[in-house]
BAFI-3210 file (N, C-alpha, C; in Angstrom, 3 decimals, decimal comma, padded with zeros to 6 digits):
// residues 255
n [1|2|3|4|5|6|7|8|9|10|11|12|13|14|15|16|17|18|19|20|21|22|23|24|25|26|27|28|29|30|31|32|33|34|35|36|37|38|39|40|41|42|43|44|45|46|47|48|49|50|51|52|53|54|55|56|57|58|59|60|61|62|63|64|65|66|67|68|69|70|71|72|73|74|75|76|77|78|79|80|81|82|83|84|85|86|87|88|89|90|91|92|93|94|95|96|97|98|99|100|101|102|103|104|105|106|107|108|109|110|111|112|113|114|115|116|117|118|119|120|121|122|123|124|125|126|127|128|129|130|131|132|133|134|135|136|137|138|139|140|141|142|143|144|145|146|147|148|149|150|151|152|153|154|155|156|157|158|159|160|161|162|163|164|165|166|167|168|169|170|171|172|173|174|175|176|177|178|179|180|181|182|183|184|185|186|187|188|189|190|191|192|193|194|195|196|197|198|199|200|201|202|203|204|205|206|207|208|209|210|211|212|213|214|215|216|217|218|219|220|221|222|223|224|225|226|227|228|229|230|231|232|233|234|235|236|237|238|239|240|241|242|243|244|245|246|247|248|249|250|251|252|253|254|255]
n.u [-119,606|-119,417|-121,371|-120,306|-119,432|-120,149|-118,365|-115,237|-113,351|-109,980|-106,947|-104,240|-101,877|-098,195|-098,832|-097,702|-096,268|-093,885|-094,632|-096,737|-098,814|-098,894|-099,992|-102,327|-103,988|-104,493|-106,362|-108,370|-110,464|-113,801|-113,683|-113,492|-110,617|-108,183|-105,496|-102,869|-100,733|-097,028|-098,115|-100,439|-101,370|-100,088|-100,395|-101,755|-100,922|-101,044|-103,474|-104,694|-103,745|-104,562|-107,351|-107,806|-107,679|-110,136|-111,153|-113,977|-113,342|-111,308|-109,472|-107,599|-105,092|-103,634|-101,163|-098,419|-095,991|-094,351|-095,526|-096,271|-098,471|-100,345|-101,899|-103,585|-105,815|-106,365|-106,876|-109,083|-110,398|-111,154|-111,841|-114,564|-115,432|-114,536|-115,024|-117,099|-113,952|-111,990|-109,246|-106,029|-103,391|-099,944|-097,509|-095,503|-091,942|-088,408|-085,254|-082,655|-079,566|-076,702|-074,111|-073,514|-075,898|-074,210|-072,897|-073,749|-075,640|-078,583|-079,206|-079,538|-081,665|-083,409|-084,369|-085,145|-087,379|-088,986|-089,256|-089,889|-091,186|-093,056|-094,374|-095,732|-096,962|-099,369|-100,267|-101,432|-103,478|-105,173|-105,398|-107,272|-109,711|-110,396|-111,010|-113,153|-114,529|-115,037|-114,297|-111,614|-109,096|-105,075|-102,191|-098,698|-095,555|-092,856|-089,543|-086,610|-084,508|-084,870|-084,956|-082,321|-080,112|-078,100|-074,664|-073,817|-076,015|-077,028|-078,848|-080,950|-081,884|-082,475|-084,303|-086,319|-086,634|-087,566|-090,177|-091,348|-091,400|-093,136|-095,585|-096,084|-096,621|-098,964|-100,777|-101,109|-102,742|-104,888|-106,100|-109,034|-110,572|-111,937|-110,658|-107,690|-104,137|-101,497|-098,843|-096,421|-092,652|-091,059|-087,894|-084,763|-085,614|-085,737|-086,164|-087,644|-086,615|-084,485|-082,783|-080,990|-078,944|-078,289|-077,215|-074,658|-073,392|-073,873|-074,900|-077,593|-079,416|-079,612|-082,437|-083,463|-086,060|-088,837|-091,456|-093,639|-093,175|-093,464|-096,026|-097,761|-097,552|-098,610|-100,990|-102,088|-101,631|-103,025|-105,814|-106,015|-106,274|-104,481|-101,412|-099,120|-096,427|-093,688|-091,258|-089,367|-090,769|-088,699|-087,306|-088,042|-086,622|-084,428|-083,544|-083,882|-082,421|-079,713|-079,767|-078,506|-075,535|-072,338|-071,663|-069,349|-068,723|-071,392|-071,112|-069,858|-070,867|-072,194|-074,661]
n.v [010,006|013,603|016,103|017,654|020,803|023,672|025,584|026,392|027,974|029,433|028,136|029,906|028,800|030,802|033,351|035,400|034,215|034,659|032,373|031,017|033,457|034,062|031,635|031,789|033,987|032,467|031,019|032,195|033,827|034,281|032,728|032,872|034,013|033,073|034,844|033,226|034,269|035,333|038,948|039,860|041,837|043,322|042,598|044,105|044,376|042,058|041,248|043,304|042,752|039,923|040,431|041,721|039,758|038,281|037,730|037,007|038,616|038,876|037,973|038,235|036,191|035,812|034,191|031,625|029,404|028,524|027,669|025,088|023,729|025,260|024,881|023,466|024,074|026,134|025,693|024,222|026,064|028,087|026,632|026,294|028,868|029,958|028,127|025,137|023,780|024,980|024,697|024,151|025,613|025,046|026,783|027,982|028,356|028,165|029,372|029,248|029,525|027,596|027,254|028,591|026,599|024,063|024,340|025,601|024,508|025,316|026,528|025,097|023,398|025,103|024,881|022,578|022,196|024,196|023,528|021,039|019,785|021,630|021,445|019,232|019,312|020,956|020,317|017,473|018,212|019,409|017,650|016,088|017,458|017,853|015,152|014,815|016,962|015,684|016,533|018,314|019,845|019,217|021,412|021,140|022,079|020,939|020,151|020,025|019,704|017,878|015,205|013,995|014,937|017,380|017,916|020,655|022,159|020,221|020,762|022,111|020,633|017,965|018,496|018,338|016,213|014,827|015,964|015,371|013,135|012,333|013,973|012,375|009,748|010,286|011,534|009,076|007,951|009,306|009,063|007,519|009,224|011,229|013,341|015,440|015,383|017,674|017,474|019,187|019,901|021,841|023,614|025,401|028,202|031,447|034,076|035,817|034,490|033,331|035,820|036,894|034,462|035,008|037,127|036,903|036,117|033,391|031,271|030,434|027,188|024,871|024,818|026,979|028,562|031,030|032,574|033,073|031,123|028,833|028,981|028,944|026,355|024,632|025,494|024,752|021,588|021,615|021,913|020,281|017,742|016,695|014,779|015,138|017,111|018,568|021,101|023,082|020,738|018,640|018,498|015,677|013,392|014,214|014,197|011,679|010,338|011,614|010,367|008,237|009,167|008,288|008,572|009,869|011,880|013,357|014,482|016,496|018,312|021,432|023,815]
n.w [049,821|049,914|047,823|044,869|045,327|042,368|042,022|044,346|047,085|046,855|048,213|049,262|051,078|051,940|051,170|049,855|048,187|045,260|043,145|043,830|043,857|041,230|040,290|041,534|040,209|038,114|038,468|039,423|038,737|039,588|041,907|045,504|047,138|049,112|050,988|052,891|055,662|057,252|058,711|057,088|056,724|055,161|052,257|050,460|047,718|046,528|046,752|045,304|042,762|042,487|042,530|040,339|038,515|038,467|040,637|043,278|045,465|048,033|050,738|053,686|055,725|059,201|058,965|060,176|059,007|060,531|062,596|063,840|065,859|065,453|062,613|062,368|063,681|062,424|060,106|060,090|060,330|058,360|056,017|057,380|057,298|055,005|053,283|050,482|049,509|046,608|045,839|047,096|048,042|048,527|048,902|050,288|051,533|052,487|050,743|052,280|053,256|051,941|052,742|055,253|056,438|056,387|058,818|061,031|062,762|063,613|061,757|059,280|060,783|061,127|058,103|057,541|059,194|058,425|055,522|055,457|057,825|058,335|056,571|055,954|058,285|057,520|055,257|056,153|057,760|055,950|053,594|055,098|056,073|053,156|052,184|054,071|052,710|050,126|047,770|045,613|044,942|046,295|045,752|045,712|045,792|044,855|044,116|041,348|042,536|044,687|043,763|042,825|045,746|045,409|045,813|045,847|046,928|049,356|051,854|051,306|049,307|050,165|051,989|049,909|048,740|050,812|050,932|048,323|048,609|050,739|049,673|047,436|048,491|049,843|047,904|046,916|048,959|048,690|046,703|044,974|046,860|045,796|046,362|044,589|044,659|043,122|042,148|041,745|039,874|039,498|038,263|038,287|039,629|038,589|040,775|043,240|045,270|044,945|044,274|046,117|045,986|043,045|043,147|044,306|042,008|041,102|038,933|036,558|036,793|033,812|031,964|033,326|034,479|035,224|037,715|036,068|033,946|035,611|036,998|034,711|033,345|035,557|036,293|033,640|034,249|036,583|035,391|033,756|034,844|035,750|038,282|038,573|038,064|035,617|035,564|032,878|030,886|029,837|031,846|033,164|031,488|031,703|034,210|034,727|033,249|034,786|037,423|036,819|036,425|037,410|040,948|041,546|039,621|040,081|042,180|041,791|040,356|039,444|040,888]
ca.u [-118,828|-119,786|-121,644|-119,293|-120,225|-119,649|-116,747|-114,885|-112,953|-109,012|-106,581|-102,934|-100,614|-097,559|-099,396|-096,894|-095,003|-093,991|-095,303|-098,174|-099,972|-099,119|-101,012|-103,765|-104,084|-104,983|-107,021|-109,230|-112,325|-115,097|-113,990|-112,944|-109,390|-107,822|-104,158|-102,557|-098,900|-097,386|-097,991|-101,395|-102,032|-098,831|-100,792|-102,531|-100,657|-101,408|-104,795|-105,163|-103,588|-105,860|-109,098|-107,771|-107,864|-111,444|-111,756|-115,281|-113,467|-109,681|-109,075|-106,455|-105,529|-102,224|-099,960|-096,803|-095,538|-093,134|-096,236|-096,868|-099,482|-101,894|-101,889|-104,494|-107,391|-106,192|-107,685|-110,500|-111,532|-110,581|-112,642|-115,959|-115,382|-115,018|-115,388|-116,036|-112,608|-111,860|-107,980|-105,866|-101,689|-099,365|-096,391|-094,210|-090,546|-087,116|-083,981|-081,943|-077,823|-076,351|-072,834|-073,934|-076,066|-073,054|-071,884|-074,674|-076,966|-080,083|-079,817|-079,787|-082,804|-085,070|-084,715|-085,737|-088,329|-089,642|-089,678|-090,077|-092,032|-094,023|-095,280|-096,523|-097,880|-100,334|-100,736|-102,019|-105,062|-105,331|-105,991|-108,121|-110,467|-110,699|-111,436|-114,546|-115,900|-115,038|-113,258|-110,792|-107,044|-104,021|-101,142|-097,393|-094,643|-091,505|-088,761|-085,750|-083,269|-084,926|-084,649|-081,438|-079,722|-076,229|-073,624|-074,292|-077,521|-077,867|-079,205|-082,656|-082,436|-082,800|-086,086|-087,189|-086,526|-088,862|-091,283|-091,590|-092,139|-094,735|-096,323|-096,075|-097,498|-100,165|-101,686|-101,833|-103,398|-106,167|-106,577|-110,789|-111,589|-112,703|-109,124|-106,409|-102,723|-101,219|-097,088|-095,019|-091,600|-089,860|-085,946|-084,201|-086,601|-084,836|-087,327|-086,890|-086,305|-083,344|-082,565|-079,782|-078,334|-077,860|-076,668|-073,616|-072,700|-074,322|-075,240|-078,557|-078,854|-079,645|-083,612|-084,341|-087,575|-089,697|-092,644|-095,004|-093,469|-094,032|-097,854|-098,682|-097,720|-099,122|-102,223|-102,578|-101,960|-104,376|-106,888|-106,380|-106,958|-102,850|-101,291|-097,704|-096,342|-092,261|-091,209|-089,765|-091,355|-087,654|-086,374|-088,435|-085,959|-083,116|-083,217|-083,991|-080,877|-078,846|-080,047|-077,540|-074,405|-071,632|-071,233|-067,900|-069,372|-072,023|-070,884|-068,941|-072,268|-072,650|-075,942]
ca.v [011,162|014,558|016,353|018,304|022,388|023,983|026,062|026,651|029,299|028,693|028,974|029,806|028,995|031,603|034,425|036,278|033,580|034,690|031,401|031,159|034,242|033,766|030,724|032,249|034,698|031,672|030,421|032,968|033,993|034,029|032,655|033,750|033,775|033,174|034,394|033,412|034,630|036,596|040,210|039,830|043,513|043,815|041,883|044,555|044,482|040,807|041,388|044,075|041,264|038,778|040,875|042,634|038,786|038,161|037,090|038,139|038,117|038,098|037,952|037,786|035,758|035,295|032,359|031,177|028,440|027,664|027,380|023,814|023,602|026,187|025,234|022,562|024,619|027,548|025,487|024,349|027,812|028,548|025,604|026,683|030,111|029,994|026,624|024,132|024,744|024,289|024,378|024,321|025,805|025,159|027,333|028,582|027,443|029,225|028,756|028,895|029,280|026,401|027,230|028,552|025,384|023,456|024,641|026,066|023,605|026,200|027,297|023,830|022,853|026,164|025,162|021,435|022,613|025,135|023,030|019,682|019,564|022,610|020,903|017,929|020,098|022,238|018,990|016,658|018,438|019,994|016,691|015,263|018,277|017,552|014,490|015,154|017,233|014,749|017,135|019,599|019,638|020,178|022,005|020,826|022,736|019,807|020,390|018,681|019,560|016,524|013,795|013,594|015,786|017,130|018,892|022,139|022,475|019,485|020,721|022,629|019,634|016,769|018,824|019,125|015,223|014,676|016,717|014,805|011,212|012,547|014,587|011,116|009,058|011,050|011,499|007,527|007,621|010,229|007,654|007,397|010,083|012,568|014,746|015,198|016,288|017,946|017,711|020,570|020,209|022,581|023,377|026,512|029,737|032,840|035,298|036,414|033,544|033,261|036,641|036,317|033,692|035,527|038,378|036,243|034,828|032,159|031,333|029,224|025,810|024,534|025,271|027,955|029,203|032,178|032,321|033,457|029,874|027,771|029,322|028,335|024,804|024,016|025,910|023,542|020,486|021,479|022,151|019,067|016,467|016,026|014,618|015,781|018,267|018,921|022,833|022,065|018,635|018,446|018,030|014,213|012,571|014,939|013,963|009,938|010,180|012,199|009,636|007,288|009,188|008,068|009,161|010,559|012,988|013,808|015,294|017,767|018,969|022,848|024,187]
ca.w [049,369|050,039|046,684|044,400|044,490|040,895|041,939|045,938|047,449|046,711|049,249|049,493|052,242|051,233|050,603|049,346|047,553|044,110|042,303|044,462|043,445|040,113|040,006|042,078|039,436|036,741|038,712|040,632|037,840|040,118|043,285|047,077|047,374|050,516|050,898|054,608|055,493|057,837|058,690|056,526|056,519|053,799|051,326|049,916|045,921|046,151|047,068|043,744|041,699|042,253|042,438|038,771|037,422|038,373|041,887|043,866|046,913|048,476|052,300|054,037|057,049|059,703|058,816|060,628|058,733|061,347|063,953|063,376|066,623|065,445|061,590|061,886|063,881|061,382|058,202|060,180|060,568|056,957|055,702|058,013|056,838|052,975|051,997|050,444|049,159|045,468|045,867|048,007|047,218|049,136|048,506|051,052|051,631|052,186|050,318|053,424|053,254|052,402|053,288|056,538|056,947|056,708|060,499|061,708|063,524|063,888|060,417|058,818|061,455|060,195|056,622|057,217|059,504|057,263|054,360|055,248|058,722|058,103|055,272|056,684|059,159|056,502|054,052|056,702|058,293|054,326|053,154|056,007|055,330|051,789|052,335|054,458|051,944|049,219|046,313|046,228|044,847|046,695|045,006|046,347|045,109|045,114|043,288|040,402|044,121|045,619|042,595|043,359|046,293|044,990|047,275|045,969|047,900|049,748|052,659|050,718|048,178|051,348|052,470|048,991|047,954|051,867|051,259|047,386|048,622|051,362|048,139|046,453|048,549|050,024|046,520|046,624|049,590|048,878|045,612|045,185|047,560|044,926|046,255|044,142|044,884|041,852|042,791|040,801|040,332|039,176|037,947|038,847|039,259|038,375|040,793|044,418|046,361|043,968|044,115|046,610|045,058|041,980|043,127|044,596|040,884|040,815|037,552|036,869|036,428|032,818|031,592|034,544|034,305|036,141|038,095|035,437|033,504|036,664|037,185|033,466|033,955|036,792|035,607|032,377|034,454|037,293|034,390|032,725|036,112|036,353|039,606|038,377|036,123|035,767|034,651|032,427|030,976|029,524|033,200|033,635|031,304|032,067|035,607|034,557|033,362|035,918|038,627|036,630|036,443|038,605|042,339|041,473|038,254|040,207|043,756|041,365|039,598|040,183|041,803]
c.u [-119,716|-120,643|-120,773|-119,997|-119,424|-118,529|-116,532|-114,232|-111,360|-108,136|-105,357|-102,469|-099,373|-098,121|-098,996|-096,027|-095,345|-094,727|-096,190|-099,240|-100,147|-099,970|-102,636|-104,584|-104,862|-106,248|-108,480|-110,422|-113,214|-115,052|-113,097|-111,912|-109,593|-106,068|-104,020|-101,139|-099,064|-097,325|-099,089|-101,893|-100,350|-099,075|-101,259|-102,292|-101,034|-102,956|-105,693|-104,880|-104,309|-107,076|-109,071|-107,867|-109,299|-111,900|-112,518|-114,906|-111,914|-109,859|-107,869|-106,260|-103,935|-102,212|-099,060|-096,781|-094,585|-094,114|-097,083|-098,625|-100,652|-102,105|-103,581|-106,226|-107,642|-106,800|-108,467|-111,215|-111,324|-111,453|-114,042|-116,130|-115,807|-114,846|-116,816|-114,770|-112,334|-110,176|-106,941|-104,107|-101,152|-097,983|-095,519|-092,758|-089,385|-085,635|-082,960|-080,349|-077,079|-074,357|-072,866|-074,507|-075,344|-072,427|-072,743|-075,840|-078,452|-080,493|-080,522|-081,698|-084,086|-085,618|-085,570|-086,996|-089,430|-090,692|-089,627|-091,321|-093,250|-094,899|-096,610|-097,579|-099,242|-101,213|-101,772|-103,492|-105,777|-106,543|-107,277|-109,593|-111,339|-111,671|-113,190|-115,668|-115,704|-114,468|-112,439|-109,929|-106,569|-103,074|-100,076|-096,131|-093,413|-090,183|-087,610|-084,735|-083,446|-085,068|-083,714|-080,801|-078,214|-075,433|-074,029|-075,441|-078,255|-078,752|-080,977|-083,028|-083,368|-084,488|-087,126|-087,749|-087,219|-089,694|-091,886|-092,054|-093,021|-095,931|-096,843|-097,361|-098,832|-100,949|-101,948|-103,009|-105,062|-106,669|-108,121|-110,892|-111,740|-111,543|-108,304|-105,556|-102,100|-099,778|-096,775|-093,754|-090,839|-088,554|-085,623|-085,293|-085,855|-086,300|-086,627|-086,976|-084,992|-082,096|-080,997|-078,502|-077,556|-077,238|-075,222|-073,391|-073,086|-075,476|-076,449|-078,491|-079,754|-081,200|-084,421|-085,324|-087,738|-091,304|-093,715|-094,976|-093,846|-095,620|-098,073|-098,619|-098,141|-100,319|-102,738|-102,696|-103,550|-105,810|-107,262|-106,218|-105,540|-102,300|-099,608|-097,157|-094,562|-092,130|-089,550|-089,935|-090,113|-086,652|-086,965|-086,876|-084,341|-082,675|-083,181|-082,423|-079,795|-078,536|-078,911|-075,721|-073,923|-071,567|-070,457|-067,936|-070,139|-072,272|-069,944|-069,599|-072,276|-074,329|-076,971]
c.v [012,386|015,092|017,311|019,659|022,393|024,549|026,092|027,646|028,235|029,679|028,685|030,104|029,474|032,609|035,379|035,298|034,014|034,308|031,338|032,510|034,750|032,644|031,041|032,870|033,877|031,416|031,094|033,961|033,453|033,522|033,464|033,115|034,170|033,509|034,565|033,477|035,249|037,858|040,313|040,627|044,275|043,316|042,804|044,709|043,531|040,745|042,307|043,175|041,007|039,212|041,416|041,121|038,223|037,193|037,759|038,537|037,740|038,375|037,289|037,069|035,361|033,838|032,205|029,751|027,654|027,163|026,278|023,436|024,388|025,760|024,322|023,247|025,771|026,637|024,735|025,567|028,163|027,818|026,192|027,715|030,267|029,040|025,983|024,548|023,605|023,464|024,827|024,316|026,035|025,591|028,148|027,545|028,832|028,443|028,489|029,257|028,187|026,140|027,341|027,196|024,373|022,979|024,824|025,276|024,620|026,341|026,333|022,968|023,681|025,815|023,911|021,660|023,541|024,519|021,806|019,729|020,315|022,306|020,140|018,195|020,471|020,910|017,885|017,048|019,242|018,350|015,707|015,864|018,253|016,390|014,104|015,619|016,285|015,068|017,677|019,238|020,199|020,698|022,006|021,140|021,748|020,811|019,824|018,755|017,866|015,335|013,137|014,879|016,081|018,101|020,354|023,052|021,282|019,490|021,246|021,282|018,502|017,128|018,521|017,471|014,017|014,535|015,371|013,325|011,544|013,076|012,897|010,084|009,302|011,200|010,166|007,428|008,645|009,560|007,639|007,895|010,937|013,811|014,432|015,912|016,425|017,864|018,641|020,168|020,712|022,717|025,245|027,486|030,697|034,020|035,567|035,540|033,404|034,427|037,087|035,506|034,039|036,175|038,147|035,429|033,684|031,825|030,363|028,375|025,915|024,838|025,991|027,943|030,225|032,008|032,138|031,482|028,594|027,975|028,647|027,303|024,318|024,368|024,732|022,395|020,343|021,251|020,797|017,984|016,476|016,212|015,049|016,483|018,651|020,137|023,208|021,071|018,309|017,619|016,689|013,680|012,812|013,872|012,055|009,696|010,174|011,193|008,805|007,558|008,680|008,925|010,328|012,301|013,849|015,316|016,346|018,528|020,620|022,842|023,892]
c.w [049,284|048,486|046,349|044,134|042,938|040,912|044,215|045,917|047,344|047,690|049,358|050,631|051,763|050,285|049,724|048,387|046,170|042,877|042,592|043,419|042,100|039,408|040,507|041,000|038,204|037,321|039,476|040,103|038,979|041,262|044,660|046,265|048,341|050,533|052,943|054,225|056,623|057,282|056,780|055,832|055,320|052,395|050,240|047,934|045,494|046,145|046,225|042,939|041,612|041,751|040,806|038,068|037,752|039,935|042,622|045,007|047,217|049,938|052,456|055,907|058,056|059,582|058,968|060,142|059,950|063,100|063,891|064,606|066,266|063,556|061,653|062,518|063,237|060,169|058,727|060,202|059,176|056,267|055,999|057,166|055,174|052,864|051,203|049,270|047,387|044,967|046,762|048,192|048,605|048,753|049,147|051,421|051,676|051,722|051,025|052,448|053,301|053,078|054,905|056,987|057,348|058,029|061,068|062,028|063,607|062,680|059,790|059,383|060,735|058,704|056,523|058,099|058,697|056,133|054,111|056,382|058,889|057,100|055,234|057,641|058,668|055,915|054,853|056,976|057,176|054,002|053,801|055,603|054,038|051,438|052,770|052,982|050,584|047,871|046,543|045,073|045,766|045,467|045,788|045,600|045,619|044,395|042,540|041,956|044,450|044,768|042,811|043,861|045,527|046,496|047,242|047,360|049,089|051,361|052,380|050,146|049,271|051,302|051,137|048,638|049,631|051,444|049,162|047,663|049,876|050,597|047,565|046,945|049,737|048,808|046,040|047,681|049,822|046,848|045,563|046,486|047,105|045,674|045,080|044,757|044,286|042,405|041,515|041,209|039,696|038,853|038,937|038,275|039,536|039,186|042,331|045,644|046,281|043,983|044,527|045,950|043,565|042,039|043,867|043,361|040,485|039,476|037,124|035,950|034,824|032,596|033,130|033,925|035,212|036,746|036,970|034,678|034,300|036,671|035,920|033,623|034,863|036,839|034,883|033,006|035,523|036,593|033,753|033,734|036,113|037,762|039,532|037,315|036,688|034,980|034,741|032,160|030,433|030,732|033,341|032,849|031,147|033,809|035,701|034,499|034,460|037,304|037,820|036,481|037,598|039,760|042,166|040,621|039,028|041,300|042,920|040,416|040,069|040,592|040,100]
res [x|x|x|x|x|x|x|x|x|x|x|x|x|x|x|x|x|x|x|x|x|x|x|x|x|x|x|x|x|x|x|x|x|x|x|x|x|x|x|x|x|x|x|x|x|x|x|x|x|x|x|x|x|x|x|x|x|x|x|x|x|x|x|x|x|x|x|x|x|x|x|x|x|x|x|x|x|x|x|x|x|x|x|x|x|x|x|x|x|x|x|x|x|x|x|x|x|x|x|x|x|x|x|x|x|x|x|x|x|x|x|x|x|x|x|x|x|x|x|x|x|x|x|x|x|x|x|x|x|x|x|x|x|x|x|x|x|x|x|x|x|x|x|x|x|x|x|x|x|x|x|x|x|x|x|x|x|x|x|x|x|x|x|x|x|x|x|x|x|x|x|x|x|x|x|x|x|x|x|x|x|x|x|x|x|x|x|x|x|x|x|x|x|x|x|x|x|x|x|x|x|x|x|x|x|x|x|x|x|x|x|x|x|x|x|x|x|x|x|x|x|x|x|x|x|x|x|x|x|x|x|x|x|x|x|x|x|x|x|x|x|x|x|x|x|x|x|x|x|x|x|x|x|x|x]
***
């Protein structure tokens, strides 16, 4: 196993994502930050953020999530560059239309592409990486959608309740190699992914939260060695439950 530096350079995929650079923000006293996204050169408020919470160091770098062939010689060069890497957030995803999804074969495909295959894409040659050098964390933003899918959403939830048992058991399988993979999962975030959504009536589901309350939790657990953290910790035995209502109860659940 590689030797453990004292701190690494931390690096978000979703440069721009809301939650993302709210967590960057906890986390970014003293080292590089890396944010990748596209259109790189729009970063620049995210790139005062960070540096105003104590990072020596932000760069920015192009990232097409949806360009699964180039992701893996994109975080070898990211790795060479500023590593060895202390953490490593993965936080892009789109909420997609789920009514549209419904009919729309392309739409439905972008969202599970997006936020299922794009994942796998990032996470795989993430973790291989890690591996090499022998520490790290990832950071995997899941969410309560994919516990159990309901109708409301089940075309985001599907990707979400994927992307959670590749989260799952990828963090078994990086087990004693000095990685971890922290999973987040979240309830309803009232911010601008959401935004949409809201602004069509839609009323949020039962203990929403906001970025700033997702970043703190997922902060505290990263801090304290945890491989899963629920926001909020109310939703584990909310959702224990939920998995047992009837079929019938359930498919008539709002969003």
């Amino acid at each position: 196993m590689a030797q453990r530096a004292t701190t690494g350079s931390i690096l978000l995929f979703g440069g721009r994502s809301e939650i993302g650079v709210q967590l960057v923000r906890r986390l970014a006293a003293g080292r590089v930050v890396v944010l990748a996204a596209r259109r790189p050169e729009d970063l620049e408020h995210e790139k005062a953020t960070i540096l105003e919470a104590g990072a020596t160091a932000v760069h920015t770098v192009a990232f097409d999530a949806d360009d699964t062939d180039g992701h893996t010689d994109l975080i070898r060069s990211l790795v060479a560059e500023y590593g060895p890497v202390e953490a490593a957030i993965v936080a892009f995803g789109i909420l997609g239309d789920q009514a549209r999804a419904e009919t729309d074969v392309a739409h439905a495909l972008q969202i599970a592409h997006t936020d299922y295959l794009a994942q796998i894409s990032v996470l795989t040659p993430l973790a291989n990486e890690l591996r090499d050098q022998g520490w790290g964390t990832i950071v995997v933003f899941s969410s309560v959608a994919g516990i159990r899918v309901r109708r409301a959403n089940y075309v985001y939830g599907s990707t979400k309740a994927g992307l959670d048992g590749f989260a799952s058991g990828l963090s078994d399988a990086l087990h004693r190699s000095g990685v971890r993979l922290l999973l987040a999962r979240p309830g309803f975030v009232v911010g601008e992914m959401t935004r949409d959504l809201m602004a069509s009536g839609t009323t949020p589901a039962p203990f929403a939260v906001d970025a700033d309350q997702v970043a703190d939790a997922v902060a505290r657990a990263y801090r304290k060695g945890r491989t899963e953290v629920w926001i909020p910790a109310v939703l584990r035995p909310v959702f224990f439950g939920m998995r047992l209502l009837p079929r019938a109860i359930w498919r008539r659940l709002p969003r």
